[in-house]
C-alpha positions as MATLAB code, in Angstrom:
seq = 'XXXXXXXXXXXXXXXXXXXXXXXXXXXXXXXXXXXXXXXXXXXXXXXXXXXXXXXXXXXXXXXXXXXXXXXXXXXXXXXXXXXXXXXXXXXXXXXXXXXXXXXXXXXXXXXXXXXXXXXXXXXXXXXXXXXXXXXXXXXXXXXXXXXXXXXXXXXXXXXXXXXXXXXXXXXXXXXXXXXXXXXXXXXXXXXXXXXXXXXXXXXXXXXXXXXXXXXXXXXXXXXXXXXXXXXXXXXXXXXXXXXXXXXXXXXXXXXXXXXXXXXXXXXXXXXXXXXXXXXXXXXXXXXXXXXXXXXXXXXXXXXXXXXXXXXXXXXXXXXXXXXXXXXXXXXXXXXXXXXXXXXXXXXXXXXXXXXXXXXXXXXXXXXXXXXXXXXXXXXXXXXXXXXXXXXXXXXXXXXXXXXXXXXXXXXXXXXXXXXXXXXXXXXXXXXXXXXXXXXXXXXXXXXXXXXXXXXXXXXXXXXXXX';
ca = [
      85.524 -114.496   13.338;
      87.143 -113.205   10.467;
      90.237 -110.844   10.399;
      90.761 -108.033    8.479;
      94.890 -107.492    7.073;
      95.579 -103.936    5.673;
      99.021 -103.455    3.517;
      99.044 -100.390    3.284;
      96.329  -97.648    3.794;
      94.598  -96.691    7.442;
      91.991  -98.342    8.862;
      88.410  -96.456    9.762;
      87.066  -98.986   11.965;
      87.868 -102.252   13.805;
      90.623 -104.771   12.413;
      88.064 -107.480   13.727;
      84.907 -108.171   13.763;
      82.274 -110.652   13.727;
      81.117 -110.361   10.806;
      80.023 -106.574   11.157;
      80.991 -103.943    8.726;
      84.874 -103.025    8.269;
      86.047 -100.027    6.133;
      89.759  -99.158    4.900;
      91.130  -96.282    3.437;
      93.764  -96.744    1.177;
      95.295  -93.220   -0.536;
      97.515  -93.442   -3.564;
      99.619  -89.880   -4.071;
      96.582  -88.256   -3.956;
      95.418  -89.549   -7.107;
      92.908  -91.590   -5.817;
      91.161  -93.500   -3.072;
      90.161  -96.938   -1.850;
      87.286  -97.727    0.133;
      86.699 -101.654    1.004;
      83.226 -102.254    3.139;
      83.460 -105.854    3.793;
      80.198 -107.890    5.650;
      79.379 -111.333    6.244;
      80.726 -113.734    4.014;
      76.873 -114.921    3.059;
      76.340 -110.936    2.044;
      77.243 -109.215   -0.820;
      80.824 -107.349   -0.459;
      80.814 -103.721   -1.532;
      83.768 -101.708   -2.067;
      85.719  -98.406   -4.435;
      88.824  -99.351   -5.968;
      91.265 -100.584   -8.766;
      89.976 -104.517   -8.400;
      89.148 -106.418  -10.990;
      88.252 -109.852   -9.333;
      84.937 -110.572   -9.323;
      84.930 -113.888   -7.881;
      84.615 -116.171   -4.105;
      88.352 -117.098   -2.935;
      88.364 -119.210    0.179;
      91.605 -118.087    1.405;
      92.242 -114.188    0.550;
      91.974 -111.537   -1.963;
      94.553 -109.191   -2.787;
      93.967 -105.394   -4.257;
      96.159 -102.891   -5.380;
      93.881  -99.622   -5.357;
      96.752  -97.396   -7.620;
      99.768  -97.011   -5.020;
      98.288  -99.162   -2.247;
      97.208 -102.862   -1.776;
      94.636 -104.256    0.844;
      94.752 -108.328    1.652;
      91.704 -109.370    3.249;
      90.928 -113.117    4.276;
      87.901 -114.786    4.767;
      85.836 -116.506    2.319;
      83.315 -114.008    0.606;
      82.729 -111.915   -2.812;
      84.136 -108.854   -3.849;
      82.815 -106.412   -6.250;
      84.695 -103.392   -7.057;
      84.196 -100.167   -9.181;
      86.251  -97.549  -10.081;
      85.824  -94.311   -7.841;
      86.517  -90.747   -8.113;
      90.244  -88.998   -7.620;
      90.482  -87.106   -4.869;
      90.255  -83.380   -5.800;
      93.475  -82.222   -4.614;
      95.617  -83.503   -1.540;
      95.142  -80.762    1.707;
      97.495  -80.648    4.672;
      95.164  -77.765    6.242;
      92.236  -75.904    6.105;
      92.253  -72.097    6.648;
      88.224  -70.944    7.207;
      86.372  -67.616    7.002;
      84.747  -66.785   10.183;
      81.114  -64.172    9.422;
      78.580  -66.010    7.692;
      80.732  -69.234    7.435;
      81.307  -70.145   11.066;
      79.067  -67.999   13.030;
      75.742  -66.369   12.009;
      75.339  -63.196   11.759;
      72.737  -62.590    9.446;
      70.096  -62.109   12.046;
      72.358  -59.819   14.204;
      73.230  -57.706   11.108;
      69.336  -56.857   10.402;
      68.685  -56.259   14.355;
      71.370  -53.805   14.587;
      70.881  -52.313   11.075;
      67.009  -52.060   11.586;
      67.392  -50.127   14.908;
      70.140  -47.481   13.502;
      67.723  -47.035   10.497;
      64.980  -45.940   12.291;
      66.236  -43.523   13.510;
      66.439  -41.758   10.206;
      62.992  -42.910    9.377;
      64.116  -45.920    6.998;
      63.625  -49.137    6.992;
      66.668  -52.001    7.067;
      65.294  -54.125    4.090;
      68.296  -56.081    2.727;
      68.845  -54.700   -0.322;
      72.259  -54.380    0.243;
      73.085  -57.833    1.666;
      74.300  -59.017   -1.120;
      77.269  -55.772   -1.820;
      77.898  -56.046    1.957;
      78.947  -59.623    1.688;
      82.642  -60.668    2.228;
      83.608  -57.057    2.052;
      85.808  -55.460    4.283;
      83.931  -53.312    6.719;
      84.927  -49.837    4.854;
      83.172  -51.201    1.597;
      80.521  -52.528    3.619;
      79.478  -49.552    5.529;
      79.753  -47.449    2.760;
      77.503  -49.324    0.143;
      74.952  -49.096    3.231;
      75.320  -45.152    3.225;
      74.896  -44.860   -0.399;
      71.986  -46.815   -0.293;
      69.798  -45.663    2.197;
      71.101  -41.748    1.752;
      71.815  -41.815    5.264;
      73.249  -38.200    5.931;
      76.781  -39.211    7.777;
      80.216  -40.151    5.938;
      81.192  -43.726    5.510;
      83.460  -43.277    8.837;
      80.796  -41.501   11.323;
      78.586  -44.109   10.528;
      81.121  -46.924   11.647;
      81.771  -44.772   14.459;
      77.895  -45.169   15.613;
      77.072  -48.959   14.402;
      80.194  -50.607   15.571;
      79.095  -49.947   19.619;
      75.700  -51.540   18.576;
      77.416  -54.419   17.125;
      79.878  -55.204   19.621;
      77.605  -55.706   22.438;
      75.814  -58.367   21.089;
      78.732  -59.984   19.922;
      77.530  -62.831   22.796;
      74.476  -63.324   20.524;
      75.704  -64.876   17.618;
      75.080  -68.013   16.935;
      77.713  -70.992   15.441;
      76.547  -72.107   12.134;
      75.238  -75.979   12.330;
      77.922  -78.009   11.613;
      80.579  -75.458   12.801;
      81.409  -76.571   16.512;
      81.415  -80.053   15.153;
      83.878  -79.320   12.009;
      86.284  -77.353   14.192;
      86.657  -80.369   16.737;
      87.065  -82.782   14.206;
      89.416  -80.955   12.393;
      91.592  -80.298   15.843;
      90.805  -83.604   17.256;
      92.963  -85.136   14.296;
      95.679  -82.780   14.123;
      94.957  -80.560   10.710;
      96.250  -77.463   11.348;
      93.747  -74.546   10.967;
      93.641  -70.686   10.723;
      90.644  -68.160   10.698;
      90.937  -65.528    8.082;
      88.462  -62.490    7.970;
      87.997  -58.884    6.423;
      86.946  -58.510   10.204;
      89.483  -56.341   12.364;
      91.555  -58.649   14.137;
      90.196  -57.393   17.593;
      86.824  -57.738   16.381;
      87.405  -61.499   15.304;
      88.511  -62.418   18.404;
      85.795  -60.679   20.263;
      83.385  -62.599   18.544;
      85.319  -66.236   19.098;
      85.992  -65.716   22.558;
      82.137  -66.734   23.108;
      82.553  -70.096   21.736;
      84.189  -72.250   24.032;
      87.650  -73.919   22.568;
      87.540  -71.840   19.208;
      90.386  -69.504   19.748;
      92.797  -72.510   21.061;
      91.766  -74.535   18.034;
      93.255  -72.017   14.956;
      96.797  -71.970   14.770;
      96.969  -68.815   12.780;
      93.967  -65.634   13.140;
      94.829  -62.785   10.165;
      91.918  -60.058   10.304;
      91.748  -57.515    7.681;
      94.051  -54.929    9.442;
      96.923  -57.061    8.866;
      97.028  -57.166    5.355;
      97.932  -54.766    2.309;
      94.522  -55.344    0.878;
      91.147  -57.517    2.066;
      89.349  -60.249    0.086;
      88.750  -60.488   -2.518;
      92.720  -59.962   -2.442;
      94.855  -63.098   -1.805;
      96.673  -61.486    0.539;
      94.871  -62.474    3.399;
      95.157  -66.747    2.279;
      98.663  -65.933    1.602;
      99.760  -64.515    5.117;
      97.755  -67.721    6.264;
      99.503  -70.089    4.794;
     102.818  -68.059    5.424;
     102.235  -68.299    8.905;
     100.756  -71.953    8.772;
     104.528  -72.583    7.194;
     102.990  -74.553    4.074;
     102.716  -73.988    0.573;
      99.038  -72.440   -0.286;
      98.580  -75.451   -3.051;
      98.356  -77.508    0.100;
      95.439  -75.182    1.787;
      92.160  -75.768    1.692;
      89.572  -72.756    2.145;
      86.245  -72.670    3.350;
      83.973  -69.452    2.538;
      80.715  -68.386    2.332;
      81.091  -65.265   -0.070;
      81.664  -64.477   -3.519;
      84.713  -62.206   -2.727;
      86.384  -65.066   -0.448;
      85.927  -67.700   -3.361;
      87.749  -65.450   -5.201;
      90.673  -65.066   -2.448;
      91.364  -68.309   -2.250;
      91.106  -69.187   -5.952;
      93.287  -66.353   -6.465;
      96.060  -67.376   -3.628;
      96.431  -70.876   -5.532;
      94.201  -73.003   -3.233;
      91.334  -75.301   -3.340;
      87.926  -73.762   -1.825;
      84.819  -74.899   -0.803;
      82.122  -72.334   -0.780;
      79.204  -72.447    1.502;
      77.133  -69.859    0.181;
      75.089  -67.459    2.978;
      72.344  -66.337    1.122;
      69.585  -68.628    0.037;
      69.599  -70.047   -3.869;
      72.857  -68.267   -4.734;
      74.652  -71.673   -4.948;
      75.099  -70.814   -9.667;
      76.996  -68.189   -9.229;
      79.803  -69.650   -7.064;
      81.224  -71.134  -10.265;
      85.037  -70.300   -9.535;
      84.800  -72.711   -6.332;
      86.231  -76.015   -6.515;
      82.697  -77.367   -4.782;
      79.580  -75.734   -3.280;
      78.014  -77.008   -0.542;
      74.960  -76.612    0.901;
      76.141  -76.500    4.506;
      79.154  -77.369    6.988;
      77.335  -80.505    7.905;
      77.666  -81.687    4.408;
      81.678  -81.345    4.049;
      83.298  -84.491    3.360;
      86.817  -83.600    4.400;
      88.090  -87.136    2.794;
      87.726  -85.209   -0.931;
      90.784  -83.062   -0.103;
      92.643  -85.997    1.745;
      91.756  -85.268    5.062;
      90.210  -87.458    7.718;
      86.499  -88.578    7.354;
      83.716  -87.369    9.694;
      82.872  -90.706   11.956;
      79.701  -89.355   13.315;
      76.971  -90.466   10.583;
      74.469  -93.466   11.826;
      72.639  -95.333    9.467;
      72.869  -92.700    6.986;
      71.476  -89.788    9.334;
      73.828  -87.334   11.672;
      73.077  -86.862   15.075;
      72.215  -82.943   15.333;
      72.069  -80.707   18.536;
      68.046  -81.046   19.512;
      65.774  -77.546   18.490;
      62.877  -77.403   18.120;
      59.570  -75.963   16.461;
      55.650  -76.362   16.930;
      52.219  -74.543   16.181;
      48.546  -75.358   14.570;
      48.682  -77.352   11.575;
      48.005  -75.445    8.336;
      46.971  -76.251    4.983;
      50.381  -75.895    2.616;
      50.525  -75.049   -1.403;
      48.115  -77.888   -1.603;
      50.837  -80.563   -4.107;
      51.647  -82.840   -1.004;
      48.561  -85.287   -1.295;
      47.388  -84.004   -4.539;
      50.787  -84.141   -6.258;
      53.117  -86.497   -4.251;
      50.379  -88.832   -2.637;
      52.623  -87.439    0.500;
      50.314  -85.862    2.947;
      52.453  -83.313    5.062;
      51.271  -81.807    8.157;
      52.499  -78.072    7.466;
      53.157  -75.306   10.094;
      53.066  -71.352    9.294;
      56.460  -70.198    9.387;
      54.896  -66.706   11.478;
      57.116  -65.443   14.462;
      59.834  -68.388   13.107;
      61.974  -65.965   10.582;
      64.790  -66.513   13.316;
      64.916  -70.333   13.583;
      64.415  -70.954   10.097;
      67.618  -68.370    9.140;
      69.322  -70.519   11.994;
      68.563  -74.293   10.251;
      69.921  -74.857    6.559;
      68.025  -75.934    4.118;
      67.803  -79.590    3.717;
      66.180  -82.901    4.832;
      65.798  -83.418    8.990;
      64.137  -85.865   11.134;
      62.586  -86.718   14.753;
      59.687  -86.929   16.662;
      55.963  -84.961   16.054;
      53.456  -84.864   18.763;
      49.755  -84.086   17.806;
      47.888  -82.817   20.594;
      44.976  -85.095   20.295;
      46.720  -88.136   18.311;
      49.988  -88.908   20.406;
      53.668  -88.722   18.853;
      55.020  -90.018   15.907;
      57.694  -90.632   13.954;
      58.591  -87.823   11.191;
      60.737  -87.105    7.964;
      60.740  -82.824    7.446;
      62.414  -80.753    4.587;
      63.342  -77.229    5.503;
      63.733  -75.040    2.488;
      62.554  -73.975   -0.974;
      61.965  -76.798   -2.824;
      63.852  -76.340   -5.963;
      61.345  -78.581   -7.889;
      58.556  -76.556   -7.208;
      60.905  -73.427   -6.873;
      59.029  -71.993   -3.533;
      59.434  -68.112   -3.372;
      59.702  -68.203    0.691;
      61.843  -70.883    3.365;
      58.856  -73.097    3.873;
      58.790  -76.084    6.666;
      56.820  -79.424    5.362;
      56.957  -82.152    7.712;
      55.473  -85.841    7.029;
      53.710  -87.786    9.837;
      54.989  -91.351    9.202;
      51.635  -92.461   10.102;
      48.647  -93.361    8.118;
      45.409  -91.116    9.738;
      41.965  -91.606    8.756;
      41.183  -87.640    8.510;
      42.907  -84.356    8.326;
      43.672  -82.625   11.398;
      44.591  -79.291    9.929;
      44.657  -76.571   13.204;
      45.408  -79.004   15.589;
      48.327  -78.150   17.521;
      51.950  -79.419   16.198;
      54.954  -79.970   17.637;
      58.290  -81.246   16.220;
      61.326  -82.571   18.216;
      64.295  -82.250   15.521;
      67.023  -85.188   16.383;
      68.644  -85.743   12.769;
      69.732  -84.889    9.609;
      69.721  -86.996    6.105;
      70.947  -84.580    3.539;
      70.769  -81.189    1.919;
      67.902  -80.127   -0.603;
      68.169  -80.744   -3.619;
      66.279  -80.329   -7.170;
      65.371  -83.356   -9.291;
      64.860  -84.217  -13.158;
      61.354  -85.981  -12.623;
      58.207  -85.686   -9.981;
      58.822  -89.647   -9.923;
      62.086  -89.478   -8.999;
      61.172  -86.470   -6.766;
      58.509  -88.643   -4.799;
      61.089  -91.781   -4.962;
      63.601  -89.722   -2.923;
      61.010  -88.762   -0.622;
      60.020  -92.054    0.370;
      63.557  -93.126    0.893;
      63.656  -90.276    3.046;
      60.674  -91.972    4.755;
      62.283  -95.046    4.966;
      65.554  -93.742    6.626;
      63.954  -91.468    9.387;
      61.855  -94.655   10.348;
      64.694  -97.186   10.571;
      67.497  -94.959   11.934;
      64.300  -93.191   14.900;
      64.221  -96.491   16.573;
      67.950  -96.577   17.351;
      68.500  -95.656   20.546;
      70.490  -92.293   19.686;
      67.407  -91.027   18.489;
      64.514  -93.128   20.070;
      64.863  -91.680   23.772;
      63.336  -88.244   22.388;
      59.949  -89.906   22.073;
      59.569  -88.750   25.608;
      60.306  -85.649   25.590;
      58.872  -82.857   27.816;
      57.716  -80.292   24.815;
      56.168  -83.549   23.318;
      53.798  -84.806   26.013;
      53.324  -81.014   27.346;
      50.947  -81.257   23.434;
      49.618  -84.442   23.575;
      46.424  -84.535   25.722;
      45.728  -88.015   26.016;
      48.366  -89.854   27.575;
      47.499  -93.144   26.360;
      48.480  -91.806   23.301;
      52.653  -91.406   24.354;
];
């Protein structure tokens, strides 16, 4: 048994252990952070900090990462490197609600495609991008202007917002959302929700999410300011009513007018974009993510997710299936990485619910069995794909194509977002490790039960195949 002795700092996981992992977290006036991963003494010791020893000490080693010190004993190594400052120290995070939180993408082009009709037009997106982050005046009327609807700006709210309303119980929380917002409250950060929306209108929409409106300390629609985004106003009545200084705030937006908001009310903000390979032109943002799941609230000083498992996160189950179809025709050809692809027809509405990035689970083959698969949802930016394409990889070797068999995928898991890369080697490379990842982390049991599931042995024929 060895004990673990922290100085100063907080610990992220046991104070003792045989011999498993241990991880402390030691801050230093937000200049900088500390993280010690200590393992058996026979295994290599891995840590982030200000140490220079390099060396075995049978008693105890002693670091000072910058303003803090860690004292471990045991007999083992320690190797240290220097890591990254923290961005900027946050006491809260203040969060945009449409297109950040909850999805309403899809209910936007339902809505807008029936009222379009009706004039003879067709809803075709063309205005997504003026419509986005803009208060709902600006939005309605860049939608009037563009489809030469004959009705003001106001008659036309008058008609849509009805529409809208009543399917308010529709829309969706984006992945990662539910989980972010209990994290977030589970560990005391205060939090507000700060939209263009009319305040009645936000908390129409919340009140279908179970625990949201309790969560936010603070809710500032658009009717309660001088001016919307991409004013500061809005950030700055937030973090008025949070009682803290807005240096202190972190903000989390999905549009190009909310970036500005919050860069422009003297806070930090991580953008999120909504729409698909817009990521270059969110340059004011402090960081761009791909999606909530891949926040890592420790940059800005706030507690760490605890949730990740072998390098995968647990995700709420969905799932996807249909014949097998031959793809752009690079997976064996180019990668040596045969992928078992499936026609994105009658799936617009998953794949708008699912960000982009590497997933993993469980893929049952109707005369085959079930196996164990890696999947990237996106649009490749190596090959730069023009549509959202789904390409998952059978971790099995088969003798023969099976190209119109039937399909079906059981998603459990996600390893990271997508992401572009200098080289096809190191392209394939990351693939692999992909590979390797889904395979290890689907036989823990988190993950392993889901080889049995209904929608999977419903395909497979043979049952001496489950």
């Amino acid at each position: 048994m060895l004990t673990w002795h922290i100085l100063s700092g907080t610990y992220l996981k046991n104070c003792t252990s045989n011999y498993n992992p241990v991880i402390f977290s030691a801050n230093s006036n937000g200049n900088g952070k500390a993280n010690l991963a200590l393992v058996s003494p026979q295994e290599k010791e891995k840590g982030k900090g200000n140490l220079n020893s390099n060396t075995k000490h049978k008693h105890s080693v002693r670091a000072s990462p910058q303003n803090g010190s860690i004292a471990v004993t045991g007999r083992f190594t320690v190797k240290m490197s220097i890591a990254k400052p923290l961005k900027k120290l946050a006491s809260c995070v203040i969060l945009d609600l449409d297109g950040t939180l909850i999805n309403t993408d899809a209910l936007l082009s339902d809505v807008l495609g029936g009222f379009l009709s009706k004039y003879g037009k067709q809803w075709d997106g063309r205005e997504v991008h003026n419509t986005l982050g803009k208060t709902p005046l600006e939005a309605a009327a860049a939608i009037v202007e563009a489809y030469d609807l004959p009705c003001t700006t106001n008659e036309f709210i008058s008609a849509i917002n009805p529409l809208y309303s009543e399917k308010w119980c529709n829309i969706k929380a984006q992945p990662g959302a539910n989980r972010l917002i209990k994290h977030f409250g589970g560990h005391g950060v205060p939090m507000a929700l700060a939209s263009n929306s009319p305040r009645v209108n936000i908390e129409g929409k919340i009140s279908f999410h179970q625990g949201w409106k309790e969560s936010f300390s603070v809710i500032i629609g658009g009717d309660e300011v001088a001016s919307g985004k991409p004013s500061p106003d809005i950030y700055l009545e937030a973090a008025k009513k949070l009682n803290v200084e807005p240096s202190s705030c972190l903000v989390i937006e999905d549009s190009i007018p909310g970036v500005t908001a919050g860069k422009a009310a003297g806070m930090e903000v991580v953008a999120v974009p909504s729409i698909p390979k817009q990521s270059h032109l969110y340059t004011s943002a402090d960081e761009v993510i791909n999606s909530l799941l891949d926040l890592k609230p420790e940059k800005w000083g706030l507690p760490p997710f605890q949730d990740w498992v072998e390098g995968t996160l647990p995700i709420e189950t969905w799932y996807i299936g249909g014949p097998v179809i031959k793809g752009l025709g690079r997976g064996s050809k180019v990668l040596g990485i045969p992928t078992a692809n499936l026609s994105t027809e009658g799936y617009s509405t998953v794949l708008s619910e699912h960000p982009s990035g590497v997933y993993f689970g469980w893929a049952g083959l109707s005369t085959k069995g079930v196996f164990k698969m890696v999947m990237s949802i996106g649009w490749n930016p190596y090959f730069n794909n023009p549509e959202k394409t789904i390409e998952p990889w059978l971790l099995h070797d088969f003798a023969e194509d099976f190209y119109g068999e039937d399909l079906r995928l059981v998603i459990v898991g996600y390893i990271r977002p997508e992401a572009n890369f200098s080289s096809i080697e190191s392209l394939i490379a990351k693939i692999h490790e992909d590979g390797r990842t889904a395979e290890e982390a689907l036989d823990l049991p988190i993950y392993s039960t889901y080889r049995d599931d209904p929608y999977l042995k419903s395909c497979v024929k043979d049952s001496s195949n489950l």
